[in-house]
C-alpha positions in Angstrom: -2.3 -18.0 -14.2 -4.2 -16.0 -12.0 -5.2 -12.3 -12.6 -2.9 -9.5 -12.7 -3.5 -6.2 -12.1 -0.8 -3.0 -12.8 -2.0 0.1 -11.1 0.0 3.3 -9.3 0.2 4.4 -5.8 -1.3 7.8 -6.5 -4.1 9.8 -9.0 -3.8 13.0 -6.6 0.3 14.1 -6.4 0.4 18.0 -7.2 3.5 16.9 -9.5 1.4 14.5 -11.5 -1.3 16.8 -12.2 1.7 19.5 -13.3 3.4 16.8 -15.7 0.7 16.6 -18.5 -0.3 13.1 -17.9 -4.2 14.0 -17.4 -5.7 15.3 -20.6 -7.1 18.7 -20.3 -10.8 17.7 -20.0 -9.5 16.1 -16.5 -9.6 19.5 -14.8 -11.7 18.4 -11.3 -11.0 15.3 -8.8 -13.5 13.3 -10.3 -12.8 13.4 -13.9 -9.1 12.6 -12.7 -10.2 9.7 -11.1 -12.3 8.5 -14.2 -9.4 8.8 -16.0 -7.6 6.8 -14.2 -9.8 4.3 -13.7 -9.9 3.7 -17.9 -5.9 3.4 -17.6 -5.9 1.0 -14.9 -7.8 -1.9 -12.7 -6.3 -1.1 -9.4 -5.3 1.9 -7.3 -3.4 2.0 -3.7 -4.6 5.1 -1.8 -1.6 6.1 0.4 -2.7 9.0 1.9 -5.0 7.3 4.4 -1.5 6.6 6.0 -1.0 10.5 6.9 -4.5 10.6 7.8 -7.9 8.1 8.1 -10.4 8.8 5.8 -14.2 9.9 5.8 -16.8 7.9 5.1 -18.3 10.3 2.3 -14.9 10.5 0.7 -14.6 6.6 -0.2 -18.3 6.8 -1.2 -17.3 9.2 -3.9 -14.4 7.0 -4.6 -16.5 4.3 -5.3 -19.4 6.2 -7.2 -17.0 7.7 -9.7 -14.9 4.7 -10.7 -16.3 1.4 -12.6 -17.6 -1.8 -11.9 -14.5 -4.4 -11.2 -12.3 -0.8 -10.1 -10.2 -1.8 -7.2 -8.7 0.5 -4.1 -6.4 -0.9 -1.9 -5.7 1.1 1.7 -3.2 2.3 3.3 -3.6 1.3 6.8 -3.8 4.5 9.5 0.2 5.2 10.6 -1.4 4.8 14.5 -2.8 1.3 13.5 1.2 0.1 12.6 3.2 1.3 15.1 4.6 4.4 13.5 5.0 7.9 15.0 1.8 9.9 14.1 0.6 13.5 14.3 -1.3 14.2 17.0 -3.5 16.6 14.6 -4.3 13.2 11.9 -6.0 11.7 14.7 -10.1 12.1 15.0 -10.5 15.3 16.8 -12.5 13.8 19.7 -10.1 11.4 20.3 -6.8 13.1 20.2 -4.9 12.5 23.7 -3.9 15.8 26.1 -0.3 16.3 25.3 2.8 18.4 24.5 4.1 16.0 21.9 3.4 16.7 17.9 3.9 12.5 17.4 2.5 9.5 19.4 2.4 6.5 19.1 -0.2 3.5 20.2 0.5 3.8 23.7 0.0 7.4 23.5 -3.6 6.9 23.7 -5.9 5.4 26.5 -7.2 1.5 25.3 -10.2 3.3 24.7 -9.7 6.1 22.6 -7.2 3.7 20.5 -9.9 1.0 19.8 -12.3 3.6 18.8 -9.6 4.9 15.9 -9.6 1.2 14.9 -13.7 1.2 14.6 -13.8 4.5 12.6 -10.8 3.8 10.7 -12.1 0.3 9.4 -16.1 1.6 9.2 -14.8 4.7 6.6 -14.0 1.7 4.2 -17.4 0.1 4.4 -19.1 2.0 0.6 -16.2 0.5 -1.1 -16.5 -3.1 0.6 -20.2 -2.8 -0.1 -19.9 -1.5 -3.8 -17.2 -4.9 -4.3 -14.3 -2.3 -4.9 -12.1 -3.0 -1.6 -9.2 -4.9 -2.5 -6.6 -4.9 0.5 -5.5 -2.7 3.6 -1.9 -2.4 3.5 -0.4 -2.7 6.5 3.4 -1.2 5.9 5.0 -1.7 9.4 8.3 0.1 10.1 11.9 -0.3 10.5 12.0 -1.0 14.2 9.2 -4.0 13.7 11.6 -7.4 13.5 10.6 -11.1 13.8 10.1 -12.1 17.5 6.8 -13.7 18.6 4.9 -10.6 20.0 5.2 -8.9 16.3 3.5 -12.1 15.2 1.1 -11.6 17.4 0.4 -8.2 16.3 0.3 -9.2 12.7 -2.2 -11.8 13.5 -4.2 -9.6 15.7 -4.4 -6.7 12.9 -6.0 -9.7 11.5 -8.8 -10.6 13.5 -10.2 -7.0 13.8 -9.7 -6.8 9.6 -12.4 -9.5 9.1 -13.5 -9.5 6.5 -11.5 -6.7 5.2 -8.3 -8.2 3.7 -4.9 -7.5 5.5 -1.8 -7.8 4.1 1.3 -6.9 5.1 4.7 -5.5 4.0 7.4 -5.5 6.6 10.6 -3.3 6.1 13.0 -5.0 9.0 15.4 -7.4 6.9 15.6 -9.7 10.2 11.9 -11.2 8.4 14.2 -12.5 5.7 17.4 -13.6 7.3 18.3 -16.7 6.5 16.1 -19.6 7.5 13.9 -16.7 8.5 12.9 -16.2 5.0 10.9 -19.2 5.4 9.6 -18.9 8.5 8.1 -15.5 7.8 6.5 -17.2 4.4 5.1 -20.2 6.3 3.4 -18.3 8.7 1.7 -16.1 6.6 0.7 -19.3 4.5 -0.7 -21.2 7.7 -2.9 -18.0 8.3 -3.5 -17.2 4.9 -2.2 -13.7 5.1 -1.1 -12.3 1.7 2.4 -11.1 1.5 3.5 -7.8 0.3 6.9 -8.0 -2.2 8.9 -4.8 -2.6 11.8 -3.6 -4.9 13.1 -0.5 -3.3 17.0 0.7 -2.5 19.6 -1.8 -0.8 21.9 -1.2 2.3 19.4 1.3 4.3 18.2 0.2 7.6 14.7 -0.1 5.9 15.6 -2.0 2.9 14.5 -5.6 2.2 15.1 -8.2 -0.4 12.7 -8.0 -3.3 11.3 -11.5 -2.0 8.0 -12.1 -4.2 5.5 -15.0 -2.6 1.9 -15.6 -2.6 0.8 -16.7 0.8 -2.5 -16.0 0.1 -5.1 -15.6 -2.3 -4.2 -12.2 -3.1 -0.2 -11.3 -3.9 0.9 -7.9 -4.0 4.0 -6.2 -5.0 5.1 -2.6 -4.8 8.1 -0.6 -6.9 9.6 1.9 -4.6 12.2 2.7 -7.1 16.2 3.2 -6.8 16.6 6.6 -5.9 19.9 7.4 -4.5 18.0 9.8 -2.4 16.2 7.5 -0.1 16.8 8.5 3.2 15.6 12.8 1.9 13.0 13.8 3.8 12.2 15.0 0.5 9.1 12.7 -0.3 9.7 13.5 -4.5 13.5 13.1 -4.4 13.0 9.8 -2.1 10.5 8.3 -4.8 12.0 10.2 -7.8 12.7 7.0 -10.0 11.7 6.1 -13.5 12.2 2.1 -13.9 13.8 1.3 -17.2 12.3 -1.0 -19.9 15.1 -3.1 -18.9 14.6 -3.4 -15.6 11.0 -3.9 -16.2 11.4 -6.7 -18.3 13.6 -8.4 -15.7 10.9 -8.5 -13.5 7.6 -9.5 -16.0 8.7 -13.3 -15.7 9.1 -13.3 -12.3 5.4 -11.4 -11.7 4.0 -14.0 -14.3 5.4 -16.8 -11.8 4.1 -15.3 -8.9 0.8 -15.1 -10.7 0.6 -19.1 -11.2 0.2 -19.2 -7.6 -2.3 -16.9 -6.4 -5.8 -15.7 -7.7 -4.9 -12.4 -8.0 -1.6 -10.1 -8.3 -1.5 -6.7 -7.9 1.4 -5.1 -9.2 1.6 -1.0 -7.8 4.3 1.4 -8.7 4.8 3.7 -5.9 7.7 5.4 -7.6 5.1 8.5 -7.4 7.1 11.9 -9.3 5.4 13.5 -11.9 4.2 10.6 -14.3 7.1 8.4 -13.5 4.7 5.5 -12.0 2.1 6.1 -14.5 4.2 5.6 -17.6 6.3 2.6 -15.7 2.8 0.9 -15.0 1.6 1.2 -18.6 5.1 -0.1 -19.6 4.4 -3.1 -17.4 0.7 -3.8 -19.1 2.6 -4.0 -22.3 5.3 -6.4 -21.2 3.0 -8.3 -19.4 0.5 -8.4 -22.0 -2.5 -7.1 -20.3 
């Protein structure tokens, strides 16, 4: 079995630090982030989706946390196709309009290509200091299975090298019947890791909680079951403690996926109060970690 590692989608959330999980001594961002980094292996940083990063910021990321701490990314909104706010995008580079969201096209070739360059460059202390797992590339609703999409995916690719990619898609027509396969083979035949996800059925975002390794690395993320999940509400969307039950449904099936890849990271993005911090600890014990 390969390595596993159980981690949350967030040390920073204003209703985490008001829940009592961090012990008193914790009172700054970097004795937060030491903390954390004793409870777990693994982090995903989500609010590079809102916003790209700086340079200096992941270099403090990577000087406070230990040797074999990993961060994965969460790619730029722009960089996947979803609406972004004109005022997240590098100052220089944002484009002369009236709207409050663009999107790619928004931008001249350019100016776009230059978002890439800094976007990817602001991750370079923690690929140098071996603490870069992943950039997650979460792709939205809208983004089905048809050849050009493909062609993105494998194009995200190319200018990740040797960054890691991998990719989480939230259009169900990925997993429609023989499509299930497809989707899988293709990721395998570019060795492109796969993201799972357990999150709420029956909304045009939701897909099956399809767990695959098509790489070397194998990720899942627990979004929860809020009945909520369309509130613009980020908390009430997310709001969503996973049973013991429910948690020990899924240890077998994250030991399985663990047989075939080299490493699993398991991230609980259920991120209200200390909900994904107690659910991942829960998971370390049922996994036996």
């Amino acid at each position: 079995m390969g390595t596993i590692d159980v981690g949350t989608a967030s040390w920073t959330d204003k209703t985490l630090l008001d829940s009592g999980w961090y012990p008193a001594s914790a009172d700054n961002p970097e004795k937060r982030l030491a903390y954390y980094a004793r409870q777990y292996r693994v982090v995903e940083v989500d609010s590079t989706y809102y916003g790209p990063p700086a340079e200096q910021t992941t270099r403090l990321w990577a000087e406070r946390t230990p040797a074999g701490f990993t961060f994965n990314i969460k790619a730029f909104s722009l960089l996947t196709g979803h609406p972004t706010r004109v005022s997240a995008i590098y100052k220089d580079l944002r484009p002369e309009t009236d709207k409050k969201n663009v999107y790619p096209g928004d931008l001249p070739a350019q100016s776009y290509e230059e978002v890439w360059s800094r976007f990817l460059a602001a991750l370079d202390p923690l690929a140098e200091a071996g603490k870069l797992g992943a950039v997650l590339f979460q792709f939205p609703p809208w983004f089905g299975i048809r050849r050009s999409n493909k062609d993105y995916v494998l194009e995200v690719a190319a200018r990740c090298k040797p960054i890691v990619p991998v990719f989480e898609f939230r259009n169900a027509s990925w997993f429609d019947g023989a499509n299930q396969n497809e989707t899988l083979d293709f990721l395998r035949a570019h060795k492109l890791g796969f993201v799972g996800v357990d999150m709420p059925q029956g909304h045009k975002s939701s897909v099956p909680p399809v767990l695959a390794a098509t790489s070397g690395l194998a990720v899942v993320r627990f979004h929860g079951h809020s009945d909520k999940w369309t509130s613009k509400d980020i908390h009430e969307k997310f709001g969503y403690e996973y049973s013991r039950r429910e948690l020990s449904e899924w240890a077998p099936r994250l030991r399985a996926l663990a047989d075939d890849a080299d490493t699993t990271h398991v991230l609980f993005n259920n991120c209200y109060r200390d909900y994904a911090q107690r659910n991942a600890t829960e998971m370390l014990s049922l996994l036996e970690l």
